[in-house]
DSSP file (Angstrom, degrees, kcal/mol; ACC not computed):
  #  RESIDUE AA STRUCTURE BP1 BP2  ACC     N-H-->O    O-->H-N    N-H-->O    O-->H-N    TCO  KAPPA ALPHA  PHI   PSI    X-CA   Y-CA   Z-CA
    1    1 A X              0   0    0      0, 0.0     2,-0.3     0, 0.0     0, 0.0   0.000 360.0 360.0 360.0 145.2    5.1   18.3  -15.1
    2    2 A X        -     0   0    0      3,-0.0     2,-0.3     2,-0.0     3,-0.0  -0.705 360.0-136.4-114.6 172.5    1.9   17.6  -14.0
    3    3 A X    >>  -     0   0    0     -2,-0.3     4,-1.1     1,-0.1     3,-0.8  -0.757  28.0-104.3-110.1 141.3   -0.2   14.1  -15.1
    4    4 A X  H >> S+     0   0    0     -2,-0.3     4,-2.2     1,-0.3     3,-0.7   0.859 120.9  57.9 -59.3 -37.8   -3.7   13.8  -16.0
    5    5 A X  H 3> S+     0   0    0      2,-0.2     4,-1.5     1,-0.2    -1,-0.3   0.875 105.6  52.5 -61.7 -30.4   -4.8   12.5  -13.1
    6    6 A X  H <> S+     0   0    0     -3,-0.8     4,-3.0     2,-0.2    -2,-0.2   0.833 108.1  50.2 -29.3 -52.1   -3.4   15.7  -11.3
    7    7 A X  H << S+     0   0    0     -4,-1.1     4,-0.5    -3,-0.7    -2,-0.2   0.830 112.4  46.5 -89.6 -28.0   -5.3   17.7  -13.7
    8    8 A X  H  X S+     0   0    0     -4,-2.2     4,-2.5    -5,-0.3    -2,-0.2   0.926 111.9  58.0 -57.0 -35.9   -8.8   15.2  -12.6
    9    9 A X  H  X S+     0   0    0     -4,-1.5     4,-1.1     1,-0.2    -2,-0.2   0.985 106.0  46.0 -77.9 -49.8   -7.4   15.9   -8.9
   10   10 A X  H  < S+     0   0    0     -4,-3.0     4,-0.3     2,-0.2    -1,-0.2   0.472 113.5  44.0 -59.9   5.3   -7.8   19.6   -9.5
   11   11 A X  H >> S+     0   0    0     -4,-0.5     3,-1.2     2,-0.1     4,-0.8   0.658 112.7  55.2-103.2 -55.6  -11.4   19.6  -11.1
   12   12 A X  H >< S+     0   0    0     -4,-2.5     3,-3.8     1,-0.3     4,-0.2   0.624 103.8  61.1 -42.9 -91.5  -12.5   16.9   -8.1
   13   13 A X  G >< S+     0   0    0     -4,-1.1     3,-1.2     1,-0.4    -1,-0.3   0.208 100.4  48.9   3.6 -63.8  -11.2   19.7   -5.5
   14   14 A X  G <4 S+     0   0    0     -3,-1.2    -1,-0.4    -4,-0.3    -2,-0.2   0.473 105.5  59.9 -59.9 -19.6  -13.6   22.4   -6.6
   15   15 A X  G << S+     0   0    0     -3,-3.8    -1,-0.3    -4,-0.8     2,-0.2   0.663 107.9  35.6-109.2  -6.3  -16.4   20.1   -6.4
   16   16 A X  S <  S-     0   0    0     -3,-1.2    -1,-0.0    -4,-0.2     2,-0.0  -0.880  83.7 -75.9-142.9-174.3  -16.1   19.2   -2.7
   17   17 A X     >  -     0   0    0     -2,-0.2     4,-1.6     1,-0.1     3,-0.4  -0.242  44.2-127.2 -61.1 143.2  -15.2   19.9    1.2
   18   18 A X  H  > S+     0   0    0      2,-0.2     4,-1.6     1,-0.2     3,-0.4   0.970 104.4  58.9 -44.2 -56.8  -11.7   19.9    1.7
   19   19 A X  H  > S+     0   0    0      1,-0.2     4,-1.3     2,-0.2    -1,-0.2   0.711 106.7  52.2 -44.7 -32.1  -11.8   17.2    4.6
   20   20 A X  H  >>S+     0   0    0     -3,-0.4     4,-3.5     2,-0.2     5,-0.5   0.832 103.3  54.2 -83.3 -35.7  -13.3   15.0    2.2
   21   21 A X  H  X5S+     0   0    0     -4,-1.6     4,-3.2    -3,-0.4     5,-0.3   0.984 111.6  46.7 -31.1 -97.7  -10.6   15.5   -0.4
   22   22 A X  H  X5S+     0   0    0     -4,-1.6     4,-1.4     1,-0.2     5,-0.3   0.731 114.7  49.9 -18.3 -57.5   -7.8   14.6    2.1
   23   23 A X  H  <5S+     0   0    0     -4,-1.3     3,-0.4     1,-0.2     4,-0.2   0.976 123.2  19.0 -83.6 -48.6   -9.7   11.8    3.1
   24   24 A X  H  <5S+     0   0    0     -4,-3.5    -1,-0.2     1,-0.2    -3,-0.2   0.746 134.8  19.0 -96.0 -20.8  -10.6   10.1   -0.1
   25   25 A X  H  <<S+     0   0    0     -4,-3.2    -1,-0.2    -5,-0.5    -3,-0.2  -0.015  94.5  89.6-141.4  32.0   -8.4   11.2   -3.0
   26   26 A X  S  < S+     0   0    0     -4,-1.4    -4,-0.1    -3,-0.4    -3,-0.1   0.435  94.2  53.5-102.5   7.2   -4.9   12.8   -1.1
   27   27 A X  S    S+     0   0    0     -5,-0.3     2,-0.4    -4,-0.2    16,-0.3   0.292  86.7 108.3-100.4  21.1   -3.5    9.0   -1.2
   28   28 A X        -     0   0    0     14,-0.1     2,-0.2    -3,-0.1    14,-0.2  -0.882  49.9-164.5-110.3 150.4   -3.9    8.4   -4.7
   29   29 A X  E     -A   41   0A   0     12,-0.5    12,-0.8    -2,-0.4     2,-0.2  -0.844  22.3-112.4-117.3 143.1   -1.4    8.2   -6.9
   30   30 A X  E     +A   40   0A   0      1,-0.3    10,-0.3    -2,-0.2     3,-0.1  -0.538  33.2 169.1 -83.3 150.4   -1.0    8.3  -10.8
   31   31 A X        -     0   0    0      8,-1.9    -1,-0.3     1,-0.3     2,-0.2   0.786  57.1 -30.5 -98.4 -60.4    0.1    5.1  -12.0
   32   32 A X        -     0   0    0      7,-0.4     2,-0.4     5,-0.0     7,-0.3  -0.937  40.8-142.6-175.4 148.3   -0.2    5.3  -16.0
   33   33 A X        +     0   0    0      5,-0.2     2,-0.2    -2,-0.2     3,-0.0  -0.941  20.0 172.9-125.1  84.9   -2.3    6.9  -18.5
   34   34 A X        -     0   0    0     -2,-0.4     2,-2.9     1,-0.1     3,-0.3  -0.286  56.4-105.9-118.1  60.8   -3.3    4.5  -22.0
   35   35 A X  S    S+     0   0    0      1,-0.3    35,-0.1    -2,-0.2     3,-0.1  -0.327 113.2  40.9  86.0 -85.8   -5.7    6.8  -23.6
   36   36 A X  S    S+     0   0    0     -2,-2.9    36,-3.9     1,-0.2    -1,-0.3   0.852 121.1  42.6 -74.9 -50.4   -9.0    5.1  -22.8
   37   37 A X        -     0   0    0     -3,-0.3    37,-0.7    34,-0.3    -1,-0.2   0.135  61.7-162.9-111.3   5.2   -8.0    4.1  -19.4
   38   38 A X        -     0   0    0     35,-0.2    36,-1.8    -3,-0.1     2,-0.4   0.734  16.6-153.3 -11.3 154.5   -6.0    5.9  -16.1
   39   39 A X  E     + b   0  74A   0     -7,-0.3    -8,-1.9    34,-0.2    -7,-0.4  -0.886  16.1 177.7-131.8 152.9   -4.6    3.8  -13.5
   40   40 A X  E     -Ab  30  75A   0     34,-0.9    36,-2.4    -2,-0.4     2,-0.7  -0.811  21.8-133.0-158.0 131.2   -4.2    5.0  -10.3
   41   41 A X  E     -Ab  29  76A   0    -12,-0.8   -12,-0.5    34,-0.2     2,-0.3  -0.510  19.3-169.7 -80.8 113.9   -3.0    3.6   -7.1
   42   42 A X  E     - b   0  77A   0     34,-1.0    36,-1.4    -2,-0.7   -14,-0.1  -0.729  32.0-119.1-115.3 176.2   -4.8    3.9   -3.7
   43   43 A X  S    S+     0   0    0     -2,-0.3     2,-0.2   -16,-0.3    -1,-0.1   0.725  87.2  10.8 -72.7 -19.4   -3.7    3.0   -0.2
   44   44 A X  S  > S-     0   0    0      1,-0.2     4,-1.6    33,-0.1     5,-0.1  -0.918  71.5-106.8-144.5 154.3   -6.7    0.3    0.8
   45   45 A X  H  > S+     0   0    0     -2,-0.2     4,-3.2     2,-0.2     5,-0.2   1.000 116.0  56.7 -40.2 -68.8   -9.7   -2.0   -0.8
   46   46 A X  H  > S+     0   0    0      1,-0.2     4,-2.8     2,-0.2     5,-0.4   0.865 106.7  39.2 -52.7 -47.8  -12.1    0.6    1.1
   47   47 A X  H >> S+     0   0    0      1,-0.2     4,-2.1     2,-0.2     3,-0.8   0.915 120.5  52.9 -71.8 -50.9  -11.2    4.0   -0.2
   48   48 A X  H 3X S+     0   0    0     -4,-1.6     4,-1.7     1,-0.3    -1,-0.2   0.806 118.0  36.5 -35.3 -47.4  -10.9    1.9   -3.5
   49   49 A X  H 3X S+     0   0    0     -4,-3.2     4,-1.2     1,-0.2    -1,-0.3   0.864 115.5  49.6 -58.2 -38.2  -14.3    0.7   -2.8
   50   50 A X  H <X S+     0   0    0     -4,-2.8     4,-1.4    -3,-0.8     5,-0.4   0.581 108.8  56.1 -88.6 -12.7  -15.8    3.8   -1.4
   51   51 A X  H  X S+     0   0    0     -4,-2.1     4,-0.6    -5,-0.4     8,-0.2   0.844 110.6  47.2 -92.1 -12.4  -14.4    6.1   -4.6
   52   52 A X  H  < S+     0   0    0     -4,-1.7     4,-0.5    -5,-0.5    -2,-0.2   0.870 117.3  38.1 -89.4 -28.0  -16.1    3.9   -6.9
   53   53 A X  H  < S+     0   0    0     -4,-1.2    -3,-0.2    -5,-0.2    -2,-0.2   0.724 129.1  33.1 -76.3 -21.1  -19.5    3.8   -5.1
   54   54 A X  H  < S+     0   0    0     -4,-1.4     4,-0.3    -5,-0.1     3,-0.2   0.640 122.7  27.2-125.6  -5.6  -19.4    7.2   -4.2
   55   55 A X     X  +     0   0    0     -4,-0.6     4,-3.1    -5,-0.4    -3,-0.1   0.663  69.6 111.0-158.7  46.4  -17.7    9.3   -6.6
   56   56 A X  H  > S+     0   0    0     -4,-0.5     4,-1.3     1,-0.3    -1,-0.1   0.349  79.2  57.1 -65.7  -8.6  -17.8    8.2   -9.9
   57   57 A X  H  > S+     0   0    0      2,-0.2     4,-2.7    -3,-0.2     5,-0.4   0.911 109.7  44.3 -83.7 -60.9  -19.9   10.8  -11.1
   58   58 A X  H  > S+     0   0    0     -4,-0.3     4,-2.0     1,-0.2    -2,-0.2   0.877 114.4  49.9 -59.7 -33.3  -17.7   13.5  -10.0
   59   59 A X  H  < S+     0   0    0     -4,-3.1     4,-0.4    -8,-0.2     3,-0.3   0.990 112.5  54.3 -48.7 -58.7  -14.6   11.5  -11.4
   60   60 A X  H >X S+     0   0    0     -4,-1.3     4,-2.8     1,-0.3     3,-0.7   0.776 113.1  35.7   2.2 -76.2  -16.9   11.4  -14.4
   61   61 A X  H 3X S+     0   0    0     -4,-2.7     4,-1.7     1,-0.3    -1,-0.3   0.826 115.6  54.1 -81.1 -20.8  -17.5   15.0  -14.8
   62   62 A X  H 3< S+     0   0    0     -4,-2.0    -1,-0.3    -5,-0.4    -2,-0.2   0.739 106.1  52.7 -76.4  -5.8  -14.0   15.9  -13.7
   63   63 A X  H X>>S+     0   0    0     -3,-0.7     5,-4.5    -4,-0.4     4,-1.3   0.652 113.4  48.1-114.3 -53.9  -12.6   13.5  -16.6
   64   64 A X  H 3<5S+     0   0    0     -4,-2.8    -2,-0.2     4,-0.3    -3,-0.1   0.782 105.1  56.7 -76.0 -18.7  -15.1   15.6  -19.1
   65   65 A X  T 3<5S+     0   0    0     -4,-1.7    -1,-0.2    -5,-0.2    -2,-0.2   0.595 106.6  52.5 -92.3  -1.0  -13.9   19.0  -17.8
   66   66 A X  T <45S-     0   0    0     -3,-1.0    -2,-0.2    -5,-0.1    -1,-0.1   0.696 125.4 -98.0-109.1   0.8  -10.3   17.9  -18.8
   67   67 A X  T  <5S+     0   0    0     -4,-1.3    -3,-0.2     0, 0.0    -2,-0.1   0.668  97.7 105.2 116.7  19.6  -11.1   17.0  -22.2
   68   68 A X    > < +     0   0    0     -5,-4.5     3,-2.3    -8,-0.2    -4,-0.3  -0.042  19.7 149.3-131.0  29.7  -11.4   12.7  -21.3
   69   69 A X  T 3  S+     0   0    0     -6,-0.5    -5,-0.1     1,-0.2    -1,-0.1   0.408  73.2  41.9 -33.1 -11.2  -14.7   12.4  -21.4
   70   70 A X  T 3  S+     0   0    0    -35,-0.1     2,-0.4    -7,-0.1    -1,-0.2   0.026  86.1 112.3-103.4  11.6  -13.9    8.4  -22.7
   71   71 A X    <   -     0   0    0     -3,-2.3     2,-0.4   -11,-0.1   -34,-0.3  -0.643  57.0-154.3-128.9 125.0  -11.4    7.9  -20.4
   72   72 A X        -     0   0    0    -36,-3.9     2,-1.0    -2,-0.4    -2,-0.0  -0.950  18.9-130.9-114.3 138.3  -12.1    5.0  -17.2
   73   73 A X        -     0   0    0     -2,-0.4     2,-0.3     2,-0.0   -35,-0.2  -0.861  17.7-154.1-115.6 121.3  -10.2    5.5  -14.1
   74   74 A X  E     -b   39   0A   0    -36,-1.8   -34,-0.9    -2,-1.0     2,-0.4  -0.583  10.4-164.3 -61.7 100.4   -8.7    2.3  -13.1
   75   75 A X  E     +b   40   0A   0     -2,-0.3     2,-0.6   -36,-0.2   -34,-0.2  -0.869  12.0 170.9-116.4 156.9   -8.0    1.9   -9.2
   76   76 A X  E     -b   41   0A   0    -36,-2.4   -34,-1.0    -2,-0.4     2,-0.8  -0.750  30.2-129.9-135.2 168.4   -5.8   -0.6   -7.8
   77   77 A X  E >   -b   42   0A   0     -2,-0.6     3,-2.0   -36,-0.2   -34,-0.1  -0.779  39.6 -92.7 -97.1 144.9   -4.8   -0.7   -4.4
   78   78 A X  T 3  S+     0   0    0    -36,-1.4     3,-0.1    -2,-0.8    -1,-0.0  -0.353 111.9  18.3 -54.1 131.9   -0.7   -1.1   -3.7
   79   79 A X  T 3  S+     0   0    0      1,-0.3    -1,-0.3    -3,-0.0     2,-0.1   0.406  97.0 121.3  94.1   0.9    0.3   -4.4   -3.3
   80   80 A X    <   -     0   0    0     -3,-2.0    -1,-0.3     1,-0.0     2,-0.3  -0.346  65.1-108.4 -98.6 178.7   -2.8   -6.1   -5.0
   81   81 A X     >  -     0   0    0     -2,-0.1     4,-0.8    -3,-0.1    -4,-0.2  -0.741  24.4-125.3-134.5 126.2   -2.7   -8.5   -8.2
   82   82 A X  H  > S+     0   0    0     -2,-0.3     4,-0.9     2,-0.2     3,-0.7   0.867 106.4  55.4 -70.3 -23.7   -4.2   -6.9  -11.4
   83   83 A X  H >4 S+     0   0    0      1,-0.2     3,-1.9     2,-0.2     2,-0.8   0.758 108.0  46.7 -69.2 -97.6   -6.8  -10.2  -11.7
   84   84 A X  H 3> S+     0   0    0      1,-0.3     4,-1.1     2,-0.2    -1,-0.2   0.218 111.2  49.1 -67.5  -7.1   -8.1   -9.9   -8.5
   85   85 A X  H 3< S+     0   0    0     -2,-0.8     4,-0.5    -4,-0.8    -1,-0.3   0.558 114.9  46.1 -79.8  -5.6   -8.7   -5.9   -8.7
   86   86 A X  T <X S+     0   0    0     -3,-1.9     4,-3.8    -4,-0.9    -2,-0.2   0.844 110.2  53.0 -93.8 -55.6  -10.5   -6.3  -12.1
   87   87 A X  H  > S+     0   0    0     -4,-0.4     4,-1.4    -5,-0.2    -2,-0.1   0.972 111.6  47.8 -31.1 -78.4  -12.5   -9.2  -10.6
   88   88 A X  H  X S+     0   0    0     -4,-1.1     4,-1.6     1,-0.2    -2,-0.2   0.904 109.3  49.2 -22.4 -54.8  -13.6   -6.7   -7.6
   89   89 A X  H >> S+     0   0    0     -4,-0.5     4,-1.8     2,-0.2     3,-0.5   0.993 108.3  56.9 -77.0 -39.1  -14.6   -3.7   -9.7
   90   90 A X  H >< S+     0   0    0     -4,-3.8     3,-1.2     1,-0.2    -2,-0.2   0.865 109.2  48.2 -21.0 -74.2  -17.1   -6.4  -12.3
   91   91 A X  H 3< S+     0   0    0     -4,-1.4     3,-0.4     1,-0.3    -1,-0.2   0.500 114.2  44.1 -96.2 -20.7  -18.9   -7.4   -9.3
   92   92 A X  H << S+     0   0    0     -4,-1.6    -1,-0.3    -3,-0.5    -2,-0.2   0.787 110.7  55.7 -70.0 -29.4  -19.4   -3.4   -8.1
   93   93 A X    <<        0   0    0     -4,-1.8    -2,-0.2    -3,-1.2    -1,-0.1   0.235 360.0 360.0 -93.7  12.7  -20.4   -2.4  -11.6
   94   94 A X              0   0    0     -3,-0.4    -1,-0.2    -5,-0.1    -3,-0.1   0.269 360.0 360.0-103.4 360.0  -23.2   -5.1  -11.5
């Protein structure tokens, strides 16, 4: 059975190089899915950092091609404290 973030990983695919795929979104993982929100877990701060500075538009539109256009995807890096990734992502979204 496959997870919405699965079905997000297959619209992001289409929209770039392969090599970039691998790099930036084949270590994420779905966490949990509450409607409004996705969680997914990546392996470090940086890709965390670098998928929200660089490809939140194509999350965006891949989130609207599955029918979640209202939907924010949450990432938290293994091993982190939800306060201190929530903190992190404010101060990017500023």
């Amino acid at each position: 059975m496959s997870t919405v973030w699965d079905d997000v990983l297959e619209q992001i695919r289409t929209r770039m190089e392969a090599e970039d795929f691998r790099r930036w979104f084949g270590s994420t993982a779905y966490a949990s899915d509450a409607v409004d929100q996705i969680t997914v877990w990546v392996a470090s701060e940086s890709i965390r950092r670098h998928l929200i500075a660089h490809y939140r538009d194509v999350i965006d539109a891949a989130l609207h091609a599955v029918g979640r256009e209202h939907t924010h995807v949450r990432f938290l890096v293994a091993g982190f404290g939800d306060e201190d990734d929530e903190d992190d992502e404010d101060e990017e979204e500023k």
